[in-house]
C-alpha positions in Angstrom: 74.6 91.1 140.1 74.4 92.7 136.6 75.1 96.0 135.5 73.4 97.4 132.7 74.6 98.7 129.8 74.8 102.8 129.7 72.0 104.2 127.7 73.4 107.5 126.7 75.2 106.5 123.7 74.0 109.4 121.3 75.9 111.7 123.7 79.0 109.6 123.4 78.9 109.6 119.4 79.3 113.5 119.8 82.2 113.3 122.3 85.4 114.0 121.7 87.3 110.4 121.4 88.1 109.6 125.0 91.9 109.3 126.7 93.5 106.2 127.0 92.6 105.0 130.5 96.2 103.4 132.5 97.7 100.3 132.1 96.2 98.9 134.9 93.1 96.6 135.2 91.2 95.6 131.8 88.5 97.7 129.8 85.8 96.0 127.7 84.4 97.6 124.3 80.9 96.0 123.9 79.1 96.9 120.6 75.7 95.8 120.3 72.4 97.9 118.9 69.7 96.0 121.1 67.5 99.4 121.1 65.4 97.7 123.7 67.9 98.0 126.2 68.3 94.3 127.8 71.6 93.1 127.1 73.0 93.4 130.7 76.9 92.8 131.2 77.7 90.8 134.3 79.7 92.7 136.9 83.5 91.3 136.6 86.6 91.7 138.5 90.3 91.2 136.9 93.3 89.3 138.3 93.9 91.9 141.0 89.9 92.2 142.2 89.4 95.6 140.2 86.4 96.0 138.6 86.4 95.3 134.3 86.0 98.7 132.9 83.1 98.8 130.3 82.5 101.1 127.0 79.8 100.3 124.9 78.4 101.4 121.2 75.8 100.6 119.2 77.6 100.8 115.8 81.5 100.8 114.3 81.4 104.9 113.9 80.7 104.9 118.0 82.7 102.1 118.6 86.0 104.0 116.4 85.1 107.2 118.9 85.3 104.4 122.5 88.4 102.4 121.0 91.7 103.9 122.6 94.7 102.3 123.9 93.4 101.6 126.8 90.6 99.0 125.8 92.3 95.4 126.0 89.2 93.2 124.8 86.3 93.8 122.8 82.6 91.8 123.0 80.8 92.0 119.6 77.1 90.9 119.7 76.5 88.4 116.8 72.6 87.9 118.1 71.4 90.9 116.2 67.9 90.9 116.3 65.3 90.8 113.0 65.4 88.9 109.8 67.7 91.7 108.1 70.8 90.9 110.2 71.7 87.3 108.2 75.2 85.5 108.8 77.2 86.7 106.5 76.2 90.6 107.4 77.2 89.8 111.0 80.3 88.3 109.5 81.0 91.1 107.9 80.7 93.3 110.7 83.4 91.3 112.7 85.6 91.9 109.7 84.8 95.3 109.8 85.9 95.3 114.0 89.1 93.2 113.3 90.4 95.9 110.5 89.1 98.8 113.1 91.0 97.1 116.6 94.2 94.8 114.9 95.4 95.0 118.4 92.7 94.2 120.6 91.3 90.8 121.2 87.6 90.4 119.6 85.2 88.4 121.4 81.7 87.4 119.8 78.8 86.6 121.5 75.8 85.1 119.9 72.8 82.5 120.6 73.3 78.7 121.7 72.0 77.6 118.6 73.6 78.9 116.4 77.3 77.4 116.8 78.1 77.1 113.5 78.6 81.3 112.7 80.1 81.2 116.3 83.0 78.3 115.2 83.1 80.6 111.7 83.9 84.0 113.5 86.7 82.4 114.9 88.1 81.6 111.9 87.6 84.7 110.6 89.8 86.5 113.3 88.2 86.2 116.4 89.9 85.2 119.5 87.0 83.2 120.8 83.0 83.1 121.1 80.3 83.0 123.9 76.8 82.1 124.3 74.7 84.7 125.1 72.5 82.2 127.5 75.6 81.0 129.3 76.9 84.8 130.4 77.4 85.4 133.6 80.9 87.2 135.2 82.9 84.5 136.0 82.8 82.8 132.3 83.2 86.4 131.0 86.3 87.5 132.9 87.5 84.4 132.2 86.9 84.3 128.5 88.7 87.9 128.3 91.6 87.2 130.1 92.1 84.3 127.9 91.2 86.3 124.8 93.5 89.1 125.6 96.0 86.8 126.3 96.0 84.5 123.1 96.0 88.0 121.2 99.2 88.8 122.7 100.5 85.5 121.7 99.1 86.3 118.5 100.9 89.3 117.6 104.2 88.6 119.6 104.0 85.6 117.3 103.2 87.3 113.7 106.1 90.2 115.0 108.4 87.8 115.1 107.7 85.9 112.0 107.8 89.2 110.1 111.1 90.7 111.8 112.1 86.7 110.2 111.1 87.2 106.9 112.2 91.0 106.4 115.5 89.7 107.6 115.5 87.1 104.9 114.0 89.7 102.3 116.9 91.5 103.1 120.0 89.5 102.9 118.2 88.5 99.7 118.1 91.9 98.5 121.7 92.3 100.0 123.2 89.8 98.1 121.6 90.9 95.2 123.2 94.6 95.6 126.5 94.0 96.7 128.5 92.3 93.8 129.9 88.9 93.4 133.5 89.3 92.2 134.7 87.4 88.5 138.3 86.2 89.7 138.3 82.8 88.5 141.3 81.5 86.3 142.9 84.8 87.8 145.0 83.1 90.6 143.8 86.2 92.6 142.5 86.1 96.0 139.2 88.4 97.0 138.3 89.8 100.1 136.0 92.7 101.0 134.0 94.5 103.9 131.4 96.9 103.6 129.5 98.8 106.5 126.6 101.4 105.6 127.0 104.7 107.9 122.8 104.9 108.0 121.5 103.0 110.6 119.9 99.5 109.9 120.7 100.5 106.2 121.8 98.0 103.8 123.9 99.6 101.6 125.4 103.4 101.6 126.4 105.8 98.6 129.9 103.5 98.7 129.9 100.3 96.0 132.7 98.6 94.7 133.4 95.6 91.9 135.9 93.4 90.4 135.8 91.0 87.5 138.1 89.3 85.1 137.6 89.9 81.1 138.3 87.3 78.6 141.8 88.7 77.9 142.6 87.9 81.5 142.8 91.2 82.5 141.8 91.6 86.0 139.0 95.0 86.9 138.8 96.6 90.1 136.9 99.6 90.9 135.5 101.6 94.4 133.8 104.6 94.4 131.4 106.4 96.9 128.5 108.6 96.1 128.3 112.1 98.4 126.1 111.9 101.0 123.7 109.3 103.0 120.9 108.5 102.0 118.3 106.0 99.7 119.1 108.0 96.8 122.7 108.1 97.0 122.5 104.3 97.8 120.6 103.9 94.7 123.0 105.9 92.3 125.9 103.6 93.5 124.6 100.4 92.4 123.7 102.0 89.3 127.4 103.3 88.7 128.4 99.6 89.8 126.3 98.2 87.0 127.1 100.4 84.6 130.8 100.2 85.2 130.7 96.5 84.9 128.7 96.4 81.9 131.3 99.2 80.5 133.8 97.1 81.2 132.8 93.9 79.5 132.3 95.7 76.9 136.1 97.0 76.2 136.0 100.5 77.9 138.3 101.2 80.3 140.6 104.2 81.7 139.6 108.1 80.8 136.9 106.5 78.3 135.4 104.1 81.2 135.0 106.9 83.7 134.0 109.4 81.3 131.5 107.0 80.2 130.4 107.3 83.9 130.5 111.1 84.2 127.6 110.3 82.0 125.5 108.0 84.0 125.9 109.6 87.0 124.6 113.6 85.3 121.4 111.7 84.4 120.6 109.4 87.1 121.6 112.1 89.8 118.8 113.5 92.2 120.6 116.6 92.5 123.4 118.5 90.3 125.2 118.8 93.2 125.7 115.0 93.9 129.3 113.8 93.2 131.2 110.5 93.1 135.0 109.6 93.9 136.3 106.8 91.7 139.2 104.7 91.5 139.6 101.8 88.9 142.7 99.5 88.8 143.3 97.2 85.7 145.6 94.3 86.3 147.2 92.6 83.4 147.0 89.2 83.0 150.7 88.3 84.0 149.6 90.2 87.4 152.7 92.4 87.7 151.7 95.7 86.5 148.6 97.7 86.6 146.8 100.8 85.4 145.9 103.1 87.7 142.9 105.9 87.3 141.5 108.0 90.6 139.0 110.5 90.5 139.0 112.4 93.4 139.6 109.1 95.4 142.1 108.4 98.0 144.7 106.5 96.2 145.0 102.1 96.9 147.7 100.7 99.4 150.4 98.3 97.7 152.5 95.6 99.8 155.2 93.5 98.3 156.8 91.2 101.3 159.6 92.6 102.7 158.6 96.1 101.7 156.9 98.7 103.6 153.3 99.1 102.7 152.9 102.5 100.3 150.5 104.6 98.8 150.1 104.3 95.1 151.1 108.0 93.4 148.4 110.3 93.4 150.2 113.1 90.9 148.0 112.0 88.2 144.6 112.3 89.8 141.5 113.9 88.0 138.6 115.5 89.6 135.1 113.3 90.8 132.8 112.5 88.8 129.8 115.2 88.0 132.2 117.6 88.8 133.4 119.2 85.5 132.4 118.7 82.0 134.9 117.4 79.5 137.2 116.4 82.2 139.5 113.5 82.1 141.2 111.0 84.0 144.9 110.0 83.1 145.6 106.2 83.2 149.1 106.1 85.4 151.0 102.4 85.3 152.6 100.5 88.4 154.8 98.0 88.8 153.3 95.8 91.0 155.8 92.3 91.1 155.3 88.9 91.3 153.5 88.7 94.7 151.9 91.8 96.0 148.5 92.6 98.0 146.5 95.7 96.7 143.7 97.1 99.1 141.8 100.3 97.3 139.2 102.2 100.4 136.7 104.6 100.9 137.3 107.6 102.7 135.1 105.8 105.5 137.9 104.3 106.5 140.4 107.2 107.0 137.9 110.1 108.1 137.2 108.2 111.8 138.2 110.0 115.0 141.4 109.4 116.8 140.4 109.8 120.2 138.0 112.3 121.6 139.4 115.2 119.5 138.9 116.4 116.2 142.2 114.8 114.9 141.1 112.0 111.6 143.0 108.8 111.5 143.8 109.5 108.0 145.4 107.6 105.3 149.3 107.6 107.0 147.1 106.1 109.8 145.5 103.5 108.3 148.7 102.6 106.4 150.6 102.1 109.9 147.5 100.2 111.4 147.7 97.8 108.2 151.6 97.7 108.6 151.1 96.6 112.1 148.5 93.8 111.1 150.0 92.4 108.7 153.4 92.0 110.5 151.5 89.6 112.9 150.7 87.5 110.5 147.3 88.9 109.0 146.3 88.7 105.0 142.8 88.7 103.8 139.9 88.7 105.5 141.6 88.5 109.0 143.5 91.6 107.8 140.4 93.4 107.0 138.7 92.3 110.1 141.3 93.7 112.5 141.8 96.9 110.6 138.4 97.9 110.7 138.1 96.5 114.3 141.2 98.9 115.1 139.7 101.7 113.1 136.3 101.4 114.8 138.4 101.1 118.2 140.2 104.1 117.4 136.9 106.0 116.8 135.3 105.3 119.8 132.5 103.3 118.5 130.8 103.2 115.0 131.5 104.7 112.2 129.1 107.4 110.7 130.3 107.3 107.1 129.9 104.2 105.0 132.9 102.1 104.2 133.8 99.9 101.9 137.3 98.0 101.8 138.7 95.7 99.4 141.6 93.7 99.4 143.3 91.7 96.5 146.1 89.4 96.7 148.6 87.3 94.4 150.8 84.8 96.1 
């Protein structure tokens, strides 16, 4: 039994574009412009023995009004009748169907002899072709189950192969944001963490940096840009940059970070955008250091058989993009012959203790690292458990972005 195709299609290209039919059982699009009315479409059941749902349209601005949701599978008539319809117009037209319905399977249907167009609309896109001759229900409800299927495949397959390769896109682009510290011939050991606070971000408004200058002097420097966002994120590598290029090329101290005040005023989305600073420069012997903050929570010193201890914090100057003309006093510590220095953002302090509204703090974070590090702990095991402990503490992840970095002479 056949059943033929609805002839009130100027009707439906006035209608409004139909609702998506349910889930269950399979709707066909058929677009074909026979005018006289004798392409039939077998009667076909589905896997369940309900009856194939079936729009049709005589052209692509009918067919964009039929295509919803709910259609699975479409049948595009390559047969077009007259001399005007030639291969590469039909061709065209499936083209024109694949852009229109990316995830619906495509079916063409055209004449016994002419196999060749049929093999080449499959390479063009099309999930699979039929002879027009050879219709009947079964080999239709077959050929769109299979058709619908394989486009499943399809796109399950090309999802995952793009979630693949905007992973790798992405470490790439990681690794080519976050820094990659200078330390050799500096006896120094490097270790560092950093967590964006935006979800699936890859970096936050935090950035941090270390190298080593020809004069052996050791650089460190973290920093975090207020707020969240891309723009923020942006501004932080380019302060990174420009503090390492600064600092290879002799600045450092009040005339580094003014330097920076700089930057930050004209790369800034908004005058109201800020950014905490603190820069350590270690001298090449390794036992002493200079010391600038601005506006940033002050680094944690450890020398063995000493309680760990916040660096002083009487000499601190205001953030960057604050005020103008401000400066930065360099302060000097003794550091000894074997120390570790960790410098933080204020990710790492502002977390929840509990469910209350009481912040771990730094004289929190300097116990948890006391505790660590009197099992044993130092480098990246160190920073693992501490932010494992601080994330613990919060109840889950952290919503501001950290960064952590951790230097140490033996």
């Amino acid at each position: 039994m056949s059943v033929p195709v609805p002839r009130q299609r100027e009707a439906v290209a006035t209608e409004a574009r139909p609702a998506a039919l349910p889930d269950s059982g399979l709707t066909l699009l058929v677009i074909e412009d026979d005018p006289a009315g004798a392409f039939n479409v077998p009667e076909m059941l589905d896997t369940e023995g309900n009856r194939v749902r079936i729009r049709t349209a005589r052209n692509l601005t009918e067919a964009a009004r039929l295509l919803t949701d709910g259609v699975q599978c479409i049948l595009l008539d390559l047969a077009l009748p007259g001399p005007e319809h030639e291969a590469e117009d039909a061709l065209d037209t499936l083209r024109s169907v694949l852009k229109l319905a990316p995830t619906q399977a495509v079916l063409v249907l055209t004449a016994e002899d002419d196999a060749e167009r049929a093999a080449e609309a499959v390479r063009v896109g099309a999930q699979d072709f039929l002879f027009r001759d050879e219709l009947d229900g079964r080999i239709l409800s077959r050929a769109i189950r299979y058709a619908v299927e394989r486009k499943r495949s399809d796109l399950a397959q090309r999802q995952l192969t793009e979630s693949r390769l905007r992973a790798q896109e992405n470490a790439r682009l990681e690794r080519g944001l976050l820094p990659t510290p200078l330390l050799q011939g500096s006896g120094l050991h490097f270790a560092a963490r950093y967590r964006p606070g935006r979800s699936r971000a890859l970096l936050g408004g935090d950035f941090y940096d270390t190298v080593r200058t020809p004069d052996g002097t050791v650089h460190a420097m973290i920093g975090d840009v207020c707020g969240h966002g891309p723009d923020e994120a942006a501004l932080g590598v380019e302060l990174r940059i420009a503090w390492r290029a600064l600092t290879f090329a002799g600045l450092c101290g009040d005339q580094l970070l003014g330097t920076l005040q700089q930057v930050l005023e004209n790369e800034r989305p908004d005058d109201e955008i800020f950014a905490t600073l603190c820069t350590v420069d270690i001298a090449p012997d390794g036992r002493r250091a200079g010391v600038c903050l601005a506006g940033h929570p002050s680094p944690l010193a450890v020398r063995p058989g000493m309680a760990p201890r916040l660096l002083p914090t009487d000499e601190n100057g205001p953030a960057l993009g604050l005020l103008p003309n401000a400066r930065w006093p360099r302060r000097q510590v003794e550091l000894g012959g074997a120390w570790s220095l960790m410098m933080y953002t204020d990710g790492l302090i502002e977390g929840r203790v509990g469910a209350g509204v009481q912040r771990l703090g730094q004289e929190g974070m300097v116990e948890i690292v006391a505790r660590q590090m009197a099992t044993g702990l130092r480098g990246e095991e160190l920073l693992d458990a501490t932010v494992t402990e601080v994330r613990a503490l919060n109840g889950g992840e952290l919503t501001d972005d950290l960064a952590v970095l951790l230097l140490d002479r033996c």
